[in-house]
C-alpha positions in Angstrom: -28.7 28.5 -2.6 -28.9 28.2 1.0 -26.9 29.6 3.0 -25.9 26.5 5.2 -25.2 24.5 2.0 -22.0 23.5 1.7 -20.2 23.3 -1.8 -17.8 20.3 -1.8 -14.9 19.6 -4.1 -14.7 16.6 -6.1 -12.6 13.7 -4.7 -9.5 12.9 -7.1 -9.7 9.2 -6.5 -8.1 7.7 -9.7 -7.4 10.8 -10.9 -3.7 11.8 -12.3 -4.2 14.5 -14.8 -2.8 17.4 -12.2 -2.8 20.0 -14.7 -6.7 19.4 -14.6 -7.5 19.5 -11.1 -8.3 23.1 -10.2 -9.6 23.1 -13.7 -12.2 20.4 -12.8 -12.8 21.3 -9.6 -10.6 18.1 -7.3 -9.8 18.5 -3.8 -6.1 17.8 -3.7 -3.1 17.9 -1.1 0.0 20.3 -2.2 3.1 18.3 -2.8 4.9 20.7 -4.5 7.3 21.3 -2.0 9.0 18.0 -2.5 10.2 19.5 -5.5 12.7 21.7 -3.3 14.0 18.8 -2.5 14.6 17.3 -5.5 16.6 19.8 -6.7 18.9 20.0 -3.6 22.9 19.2 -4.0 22.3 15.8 -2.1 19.9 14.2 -4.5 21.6 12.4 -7.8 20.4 13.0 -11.2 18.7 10.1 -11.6 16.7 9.2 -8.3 14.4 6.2 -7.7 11.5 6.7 -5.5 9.3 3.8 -4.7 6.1 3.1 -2.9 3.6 0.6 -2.2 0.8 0.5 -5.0 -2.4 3.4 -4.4 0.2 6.3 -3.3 -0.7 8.6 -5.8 3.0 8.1 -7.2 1.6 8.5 -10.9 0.0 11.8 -9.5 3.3 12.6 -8.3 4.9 12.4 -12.0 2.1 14.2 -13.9 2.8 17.2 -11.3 6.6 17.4 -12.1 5.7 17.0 -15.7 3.8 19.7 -15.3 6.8 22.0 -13.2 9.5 21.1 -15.1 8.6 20.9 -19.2 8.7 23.8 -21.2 5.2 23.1 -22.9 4.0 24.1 -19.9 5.3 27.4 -19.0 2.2 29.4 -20.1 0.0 27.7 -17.6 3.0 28.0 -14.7 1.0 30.4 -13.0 -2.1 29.0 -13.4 -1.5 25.1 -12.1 1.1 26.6 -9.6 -0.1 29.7 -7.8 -0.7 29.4 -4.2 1.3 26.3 -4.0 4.1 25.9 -1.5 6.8 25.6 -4.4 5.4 28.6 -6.2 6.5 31.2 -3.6 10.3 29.5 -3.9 10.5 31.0 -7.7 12.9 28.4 -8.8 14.5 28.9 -11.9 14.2 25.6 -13.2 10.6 25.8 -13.8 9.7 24.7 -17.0 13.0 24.4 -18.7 13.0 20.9 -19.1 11.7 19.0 -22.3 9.7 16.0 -20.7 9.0 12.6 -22.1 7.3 10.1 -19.7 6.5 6.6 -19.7 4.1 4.6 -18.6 4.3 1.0 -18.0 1.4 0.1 -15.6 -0.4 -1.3 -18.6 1.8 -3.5 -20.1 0.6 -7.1 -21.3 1.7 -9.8 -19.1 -0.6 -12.8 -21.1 2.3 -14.4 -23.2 5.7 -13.0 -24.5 4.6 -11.7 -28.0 2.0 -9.4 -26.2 4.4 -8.1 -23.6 6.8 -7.1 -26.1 4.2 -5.3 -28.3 2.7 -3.7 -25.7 5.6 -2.2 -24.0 7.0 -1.1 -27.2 2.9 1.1 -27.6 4.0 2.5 -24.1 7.0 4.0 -25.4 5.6 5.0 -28.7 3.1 6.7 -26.4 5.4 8.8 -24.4 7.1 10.2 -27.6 3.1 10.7 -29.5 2.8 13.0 -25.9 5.8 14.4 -26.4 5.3 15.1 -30.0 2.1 16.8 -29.3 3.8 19.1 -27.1 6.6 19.5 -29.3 4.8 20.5 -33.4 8.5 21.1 -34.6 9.9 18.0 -33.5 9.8 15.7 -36.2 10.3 11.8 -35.5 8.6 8.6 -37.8 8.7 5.4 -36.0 5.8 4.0 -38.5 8.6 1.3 -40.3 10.1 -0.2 -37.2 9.6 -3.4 -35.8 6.7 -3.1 -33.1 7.9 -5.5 -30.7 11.4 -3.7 -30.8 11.2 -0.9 -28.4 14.6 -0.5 -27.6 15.7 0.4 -31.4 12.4 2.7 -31.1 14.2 4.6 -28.1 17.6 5.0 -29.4 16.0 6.4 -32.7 13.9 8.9 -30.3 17.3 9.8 -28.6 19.5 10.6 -31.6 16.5 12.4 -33.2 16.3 14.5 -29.7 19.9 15.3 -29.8 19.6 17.0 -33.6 16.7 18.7 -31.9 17.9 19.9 -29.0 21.4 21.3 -31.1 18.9 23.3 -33.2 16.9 24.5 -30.8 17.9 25.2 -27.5 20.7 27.5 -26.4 23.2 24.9 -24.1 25.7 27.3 -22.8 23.0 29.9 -21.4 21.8 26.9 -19.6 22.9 26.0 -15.7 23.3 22.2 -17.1 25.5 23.2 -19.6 27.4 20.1 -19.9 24.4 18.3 -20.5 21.4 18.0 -22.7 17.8 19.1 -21.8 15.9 15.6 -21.5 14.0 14.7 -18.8 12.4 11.2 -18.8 10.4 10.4 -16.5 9.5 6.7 -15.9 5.9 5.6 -14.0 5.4 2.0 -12.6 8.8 0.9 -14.3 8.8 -2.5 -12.3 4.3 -2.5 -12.5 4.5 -5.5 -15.6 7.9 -7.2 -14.6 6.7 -7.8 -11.0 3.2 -9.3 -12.3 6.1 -11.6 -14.6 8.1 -12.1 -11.5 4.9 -13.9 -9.9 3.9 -15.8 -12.4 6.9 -17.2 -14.2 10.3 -16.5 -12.5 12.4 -17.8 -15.4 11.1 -15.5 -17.9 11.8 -12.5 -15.1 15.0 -13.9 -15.5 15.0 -13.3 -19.2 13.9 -10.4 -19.7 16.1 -8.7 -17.2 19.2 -10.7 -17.7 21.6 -10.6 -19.8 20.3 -9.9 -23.5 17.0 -9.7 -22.1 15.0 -6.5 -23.6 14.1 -4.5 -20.5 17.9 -4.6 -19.4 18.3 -3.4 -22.9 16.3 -0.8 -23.0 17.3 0.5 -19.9 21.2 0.6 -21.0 19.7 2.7 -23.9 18.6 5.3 -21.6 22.1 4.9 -20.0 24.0 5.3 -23.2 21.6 9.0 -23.8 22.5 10.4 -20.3 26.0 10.0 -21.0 25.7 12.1 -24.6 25.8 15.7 -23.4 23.2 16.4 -26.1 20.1 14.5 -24.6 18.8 13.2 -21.0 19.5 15.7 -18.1 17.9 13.9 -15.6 15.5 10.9 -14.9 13.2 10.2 -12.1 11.6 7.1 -11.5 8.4 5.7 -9.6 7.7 2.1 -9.0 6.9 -0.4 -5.9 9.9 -2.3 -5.4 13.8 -2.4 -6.4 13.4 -5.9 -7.0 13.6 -5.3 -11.2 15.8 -2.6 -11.2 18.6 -4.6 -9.1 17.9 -7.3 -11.3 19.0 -4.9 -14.5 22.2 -4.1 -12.8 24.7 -3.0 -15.0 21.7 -1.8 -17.4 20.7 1.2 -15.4 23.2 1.4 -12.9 23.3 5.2 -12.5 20.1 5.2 -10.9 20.4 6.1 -6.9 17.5 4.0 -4.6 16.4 7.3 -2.8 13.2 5.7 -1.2 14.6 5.9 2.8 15.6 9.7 2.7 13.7 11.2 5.0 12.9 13.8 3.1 11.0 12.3 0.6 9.1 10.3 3.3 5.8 12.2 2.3 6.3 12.4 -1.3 3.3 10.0 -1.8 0.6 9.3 0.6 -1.5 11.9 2.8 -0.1 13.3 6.3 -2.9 14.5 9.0 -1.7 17.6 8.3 -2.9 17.3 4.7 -6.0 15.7 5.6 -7.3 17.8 8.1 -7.3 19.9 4.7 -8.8 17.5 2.7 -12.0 16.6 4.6 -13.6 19.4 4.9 -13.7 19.8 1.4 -14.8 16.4 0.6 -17.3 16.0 2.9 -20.2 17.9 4.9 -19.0 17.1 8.6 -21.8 19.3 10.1 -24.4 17.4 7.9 -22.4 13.9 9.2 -22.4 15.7 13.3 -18.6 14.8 13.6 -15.7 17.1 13.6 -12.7 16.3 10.6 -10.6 15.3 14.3 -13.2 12.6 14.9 -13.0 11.2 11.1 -8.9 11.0 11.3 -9.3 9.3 14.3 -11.5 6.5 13.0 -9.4 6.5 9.5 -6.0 6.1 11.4 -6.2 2.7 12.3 -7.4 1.3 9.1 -5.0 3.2 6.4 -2.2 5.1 8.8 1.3 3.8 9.8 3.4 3.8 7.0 7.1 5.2 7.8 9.5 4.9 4.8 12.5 6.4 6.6 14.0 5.9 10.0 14.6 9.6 10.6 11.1 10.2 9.7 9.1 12.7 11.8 6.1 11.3 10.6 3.7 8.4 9.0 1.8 8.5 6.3 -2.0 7.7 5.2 -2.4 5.6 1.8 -3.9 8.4 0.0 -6.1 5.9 -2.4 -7.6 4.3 0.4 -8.0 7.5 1.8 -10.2 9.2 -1.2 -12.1 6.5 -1.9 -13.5 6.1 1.8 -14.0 9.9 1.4 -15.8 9.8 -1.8 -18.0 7.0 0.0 -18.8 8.7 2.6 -19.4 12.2 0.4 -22.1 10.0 -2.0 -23.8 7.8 1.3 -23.5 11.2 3.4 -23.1 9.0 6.5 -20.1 8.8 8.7 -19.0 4.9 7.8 -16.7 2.6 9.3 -13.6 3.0 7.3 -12.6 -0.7 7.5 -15.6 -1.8 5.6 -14.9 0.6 2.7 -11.8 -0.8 0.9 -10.3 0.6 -2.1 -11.7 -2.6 -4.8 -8.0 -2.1 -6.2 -6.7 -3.8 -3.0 -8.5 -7.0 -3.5 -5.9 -8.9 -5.1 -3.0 -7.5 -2.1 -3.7 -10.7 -0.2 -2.8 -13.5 -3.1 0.3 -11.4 -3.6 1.7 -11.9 -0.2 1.1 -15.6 -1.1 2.8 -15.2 -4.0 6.0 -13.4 -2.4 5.9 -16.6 0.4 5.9 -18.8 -2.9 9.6 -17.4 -4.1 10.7 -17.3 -0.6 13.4 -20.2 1.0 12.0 -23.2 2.4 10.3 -22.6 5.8 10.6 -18.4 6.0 6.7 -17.8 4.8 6.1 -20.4 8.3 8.2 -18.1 10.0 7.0 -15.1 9.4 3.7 -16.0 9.7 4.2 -17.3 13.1 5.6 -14.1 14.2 2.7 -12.1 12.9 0.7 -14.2 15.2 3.0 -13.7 18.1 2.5 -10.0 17.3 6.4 -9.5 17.4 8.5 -6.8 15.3 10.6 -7.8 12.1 14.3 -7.4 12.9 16.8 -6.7 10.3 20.1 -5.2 9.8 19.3 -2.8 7.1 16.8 -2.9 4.0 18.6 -4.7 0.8 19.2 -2.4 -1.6 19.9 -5.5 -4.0 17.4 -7.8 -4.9 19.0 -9.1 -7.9 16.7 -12.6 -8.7 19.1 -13.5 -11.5 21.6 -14.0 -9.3 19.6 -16.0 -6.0 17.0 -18.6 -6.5 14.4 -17.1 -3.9 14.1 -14.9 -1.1 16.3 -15.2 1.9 15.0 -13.6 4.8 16.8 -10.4 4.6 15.2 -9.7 0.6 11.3 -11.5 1.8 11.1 -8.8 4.5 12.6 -5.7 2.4 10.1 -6.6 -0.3 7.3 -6.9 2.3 8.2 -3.3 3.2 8.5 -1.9 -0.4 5.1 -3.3 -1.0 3.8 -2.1 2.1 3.1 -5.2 3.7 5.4 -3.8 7.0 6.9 -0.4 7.0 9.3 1.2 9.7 9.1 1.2 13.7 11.1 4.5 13.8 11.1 3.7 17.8 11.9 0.0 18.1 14.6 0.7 15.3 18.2 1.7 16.4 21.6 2.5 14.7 22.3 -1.4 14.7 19.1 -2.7 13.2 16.1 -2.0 11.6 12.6 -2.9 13.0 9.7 -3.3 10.8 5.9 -4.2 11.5 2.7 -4.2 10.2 1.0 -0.2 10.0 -2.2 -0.9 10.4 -5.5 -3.0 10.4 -5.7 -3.4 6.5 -2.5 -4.6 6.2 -2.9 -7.0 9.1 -6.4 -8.4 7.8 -4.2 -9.4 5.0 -1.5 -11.3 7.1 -4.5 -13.2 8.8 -6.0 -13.8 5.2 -3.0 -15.3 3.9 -2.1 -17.1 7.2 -5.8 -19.2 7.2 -5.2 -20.1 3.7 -2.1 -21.5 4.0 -1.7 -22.5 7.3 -6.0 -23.4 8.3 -7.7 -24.3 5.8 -5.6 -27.0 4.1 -5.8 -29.1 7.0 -7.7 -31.8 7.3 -8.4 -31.0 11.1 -9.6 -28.1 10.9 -12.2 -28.6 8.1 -13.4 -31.9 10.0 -13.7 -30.3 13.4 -17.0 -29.1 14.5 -18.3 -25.7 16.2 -21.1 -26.1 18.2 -23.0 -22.5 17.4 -27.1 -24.0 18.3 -26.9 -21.5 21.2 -26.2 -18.9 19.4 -29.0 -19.6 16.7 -31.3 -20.0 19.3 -30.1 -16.9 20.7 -29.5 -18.5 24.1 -27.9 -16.4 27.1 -26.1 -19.9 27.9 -23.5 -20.5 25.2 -20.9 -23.2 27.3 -21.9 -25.9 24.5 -20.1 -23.3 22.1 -17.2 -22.7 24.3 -16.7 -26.3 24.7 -16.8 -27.1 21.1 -14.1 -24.2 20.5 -12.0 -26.0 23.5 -12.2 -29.7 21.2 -11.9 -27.8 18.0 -8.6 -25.6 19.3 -7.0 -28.9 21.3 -6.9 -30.6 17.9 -5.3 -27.9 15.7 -2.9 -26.8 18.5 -2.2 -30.2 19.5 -1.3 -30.6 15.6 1.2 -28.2 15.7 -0.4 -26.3 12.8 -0.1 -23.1 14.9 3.4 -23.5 16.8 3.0 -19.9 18.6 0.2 -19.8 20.6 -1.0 -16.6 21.3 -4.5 -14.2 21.5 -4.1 -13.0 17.3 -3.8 -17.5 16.8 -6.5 -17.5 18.5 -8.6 -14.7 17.2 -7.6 -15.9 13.8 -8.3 -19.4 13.8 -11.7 -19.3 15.5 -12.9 -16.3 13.5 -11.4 -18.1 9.9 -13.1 -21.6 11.6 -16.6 -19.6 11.9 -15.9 -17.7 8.7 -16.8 -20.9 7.0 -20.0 -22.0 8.6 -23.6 -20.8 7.4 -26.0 -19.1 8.9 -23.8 -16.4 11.1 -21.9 -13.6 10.3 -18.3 -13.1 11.9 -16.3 -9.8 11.7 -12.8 -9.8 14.0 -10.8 -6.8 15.1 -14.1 -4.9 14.8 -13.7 -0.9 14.7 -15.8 0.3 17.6 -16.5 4.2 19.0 -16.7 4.1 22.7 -18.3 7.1 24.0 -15.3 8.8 26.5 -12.9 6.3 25.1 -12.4 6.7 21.8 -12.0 3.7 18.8 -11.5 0.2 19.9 -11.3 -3.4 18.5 -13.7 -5.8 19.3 -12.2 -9.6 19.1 -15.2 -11.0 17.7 -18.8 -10.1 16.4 -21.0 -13.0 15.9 -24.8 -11.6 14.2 -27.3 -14.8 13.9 -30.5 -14.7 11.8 -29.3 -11.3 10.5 -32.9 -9.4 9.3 -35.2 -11.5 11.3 -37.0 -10.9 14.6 -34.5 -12.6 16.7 -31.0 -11.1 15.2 -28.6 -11.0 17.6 -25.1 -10.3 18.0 -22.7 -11.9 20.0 -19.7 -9.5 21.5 -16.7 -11.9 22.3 -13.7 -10.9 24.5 -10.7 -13.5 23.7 -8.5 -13.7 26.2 -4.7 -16.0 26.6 -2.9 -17.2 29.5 -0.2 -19.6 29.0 -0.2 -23.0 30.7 2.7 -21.8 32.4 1.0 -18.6 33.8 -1.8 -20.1 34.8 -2.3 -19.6 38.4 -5.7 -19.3 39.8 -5.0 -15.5 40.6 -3.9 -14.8 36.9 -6.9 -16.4 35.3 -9.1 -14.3 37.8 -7.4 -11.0 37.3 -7.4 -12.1 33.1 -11.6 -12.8 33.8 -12.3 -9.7 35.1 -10.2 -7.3 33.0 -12.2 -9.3 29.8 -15.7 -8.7 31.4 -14.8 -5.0 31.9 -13.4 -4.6 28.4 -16.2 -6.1 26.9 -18.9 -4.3 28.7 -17.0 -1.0 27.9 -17.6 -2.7 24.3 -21.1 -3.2 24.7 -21.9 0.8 25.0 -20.0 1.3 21.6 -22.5 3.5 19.2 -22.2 0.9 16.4 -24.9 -1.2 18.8 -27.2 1.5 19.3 -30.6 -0.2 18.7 -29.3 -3.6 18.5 -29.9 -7.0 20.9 -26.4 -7.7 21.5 -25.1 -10.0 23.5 -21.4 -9.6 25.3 -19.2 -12.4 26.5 -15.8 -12.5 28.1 -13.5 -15.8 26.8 -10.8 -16.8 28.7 -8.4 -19.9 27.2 -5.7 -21.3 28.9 -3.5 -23.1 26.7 -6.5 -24.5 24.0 -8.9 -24.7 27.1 -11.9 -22.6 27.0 -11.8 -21.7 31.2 -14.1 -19.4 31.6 -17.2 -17.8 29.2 -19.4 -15.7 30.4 
């Protein structure tokens, strides 16, 4: 081997099976230490810990499995050693029987299928746990499969005659109380997809009589019998189905805002800095692991989940599978162009939560995304109980936004009096623009009539003023229409890039990631390439600049002018256009008026 070869670890993306990972060879960050924290005084029994979806909350789970169940106490020292938690010797380790559940699976298509298929993902935590556990005896092979609440309360009484037999109670710290821990994964994954697709049924099933408020009174009714559940822990996206159980499960405690569990899912820079080098070659790529986080921050960084927080978090799927990318193409890539393929269906989701929303709040927050303004509330609802309201006021529209990661905390705009939430980062704002052209462009008529004028740019002409004036008609007829009542530079961005979006023959990117040499990352408003692989490609750099009709002195659209010709020739030098014909231009609109382009 030579000596200047590096030997890389394999990236974890998709992978939860923690008890495998030094085993198999996975680069992974040490969360163990949240552990600690679970088992301080403050923290209930039975704590709920959400996140947006691609966390690594199921990763999470499988690692406290793995801490706290007796079946694993041979392999403590093996899946544990070196870990932050190891050196704290707790003496809970592994004294736990552990059934978990898994509902990210369960069949949405029609009734009959979701009832069958959450009653397999029970009968598949207790197959798991009867694996584990030879001399525990339980036959479930004669009950009604679509009846997973009976299946549970039979799994509980046969746990308590086990645990009376076998385990010693009174030696135990939790004397009063049996030695059950259940852990649930994605509890609200299936009744969320249910939520968006048919309200009423959501209001079944979690209502009164439904079967998931059912079954979740059965776990109830077994952490009150002093011979069965301990503890629970639960992991799922939003509190939106377990406010909607209320009395079924009320002795859960929403624990997602405590600042100490802030980094309980995701990646710090801390833990990345950790992580790169063993995912990737960075002398092979000529960039230090500082210069990758950099680039990465933009795109996946932001998230805050508590307002005493002392710092954000990375989405940790979005993360590895960027890594893993880059590891395979050995090329240092634009992170931004590298999106987890699980996030493709985030944008019709935020349509969806818009859909359940009161009349007229999707327009409103729209129109402050494009404003570029902070979300104001008092505090984040802790009930969002849709039995009880027929949509989303705006309180509940902007808490689920957060829980889904759509905003997250401004820990510095945010104060003792009201809570400030924004967007974290470029992904999540690609999807605001996404959703905003669909519902608020494209369906109108305007705006599919209207025209752009882009001959100059296919004739890769230095002189582009017909294209400026064909942006001034186009934008005077869609502003004039009110379709966009805040006018701002992201309106404007948007709605020429979604306009040019949907013409042939170019290629549009806005917001582009750019490395300026001495500068560091910056966006670019909009890239225009035309005949992309001929002779005469070219791209078109374009600086969007916004004065208001009401700012619009002569000596404000001058000093706007030249600060958009120096930013965009600082643009021009990027690295990205390193052997390309590219073309920059400076944009200045006042009002819908195109004033100056060149």
């Amino acid at each position: 081997m030579s000596e200047n070869k590096v030997e890389l670890l394999a990236t974890p993306y998709g992978e939860v099976a923690y008890e495998s990972f030094r085993e198999l060879g996975f680069a992974f960050a040490d969360k163990s230490d949240v552990i600690k924290e679970l088992e301080g005084k403050n923290v209930p029994r039975h704590p709920v810990l959400l996140r947006p979806r691609r966390f690594g909350k199921s990763t999470f789970v499988q690692m406290l499995k793995c801490f706290y169940d007796i079946s694993y106490k041979d392999r403590y020292d093996e899946i544990f050693n070196g870990k932050s938690i190891y050196t704290e010797n707790l003496p809970c380790h592994n004294t736990y029987h552990v059934i978990n559940f898994d509902f990210s699976m369960v069949n949405t298509q029609s009734n009959t299928a979701m009832l069958n298929s959450f009653f397999s993902a029970v009968a598949n935590g207790i197959d798991d746990f009867k694996r584990r556990y030879s001399d525990f005896t339980f036959d479930y092979r004669k009950l009604d499969k679509s009846d997973s609440v009976t299946l549970f309360n039979n799994f509980a009484s046969a746990y308590s005659d086990y645990a009376k037999t076998v385990l010693s109670l009174n030696a135990s710290e939790n004397s009063n109380y049996g030695r059950l821990y259940v852990m649930i994964d994605e509890y609200d994954n299936f009744a969320s997809q249910i939520l968006s697709q048919d309200i009423e049924l959501f209001r079944t099933i979690t209502g009164n009589n439904g079967f998931l408020k059912a079954f979740y009174a059965a776990i109830k009714a077994a952490a009150a019998n002093a011979n069965c559940i301990a503890r629970t822990f639960i992991t799922g996206v939003s509190s939106v189905s377990l406010d909607s159980l209320t009395s079924g499960f009320n002795i859960a405690l929403n624990v997602t805002s405590d600042a100490c569990f802030n980094e309980y899912a995701g990646f710090t820079e801390d833990e990345l800095a950790t992580l790169i080098p063993q995912l990737v070659d960075i002398r092979q790529l000529g960039v230090s692991t500082e210069e990758i986080i950099a680039r990465m921050k933009p795109v996946y960084d932001g998230y805050c989940f508590s307002q005493e927080a002392e710092h954000t978090v990375f989405n940790s799927s979005m993360c590895l599978y960027y890594l893993r990318t880059v590891q395979n193409k050995k090329q240092f890539l634009p992170p931004e162009n590298y999106m987890d393929p699980a996030s493709d269906h985030d944008g019709s989701k935020l349509q969806q939560l818009f859909e359940i929303a009161e009349p007229g709040l999707a327009d409103e927050i729209m129109e402050n995304y494009l404003a570029n303004n902070l979300f104001f509330i008092d505090k984040l609802s802790e009930n969002i109980n849709l039995n009880k309201t027929t949509g989303y006021d705006r309180d509940r529209l902007l808490s689920m936004l957060y829980y889904l990661g759509y905003l997250t905390i401004d820990k510095n705009a945010s104060d003792i009096s009201s809570l400030a939430l924004k967007i974290p980062n470029l992904f999540m704002s690609k999807l605001f623009a996404e959703c905003t052209a669909d519902l608020k462009l494209k369906p109108n008529r305007i705006f599919s009539d209207s025209v752009l004028d882009i001959s100059a740019l296919q004739n890769v002409q230095d002189d582009i003023s017909s294209f400026a004036s064909s942006c001034t008609e186009f934008l005077s007829g869609i502003f004039t229409n009110q379709l966009l009542t805040h006018m701002s530079e992201m309106a404007l961005n948007l709605t020429l890039y979604t306009k040019l979006k949907s013409l042939r023959g170019i290629m549009v990117e806005m917001q582009k990631s750019l490395r300026i040499v001495g500068k560091g990352e910056k966006f670019a408003d909009l890239l225009i390439t035309v005949n992309k692989g001929k002779s005469n490609e070219c791209t078109y750099l374009v600086e969007l600049k916004y004065v208001t009709r009401t700012d619009a002195t002569e000596a404000k659209i001058q000093n706007t002018v030249k600060d958009a010709t120096e930013q965009v020739q600082r643009y021009k030098s990027a690295m990205e256009f390193r052997d390309r014909r590219v073309l920059a231009y400076a944009m200045v609109f006042v009002g819908s008026e195109c004033v100056f382009c060149g």
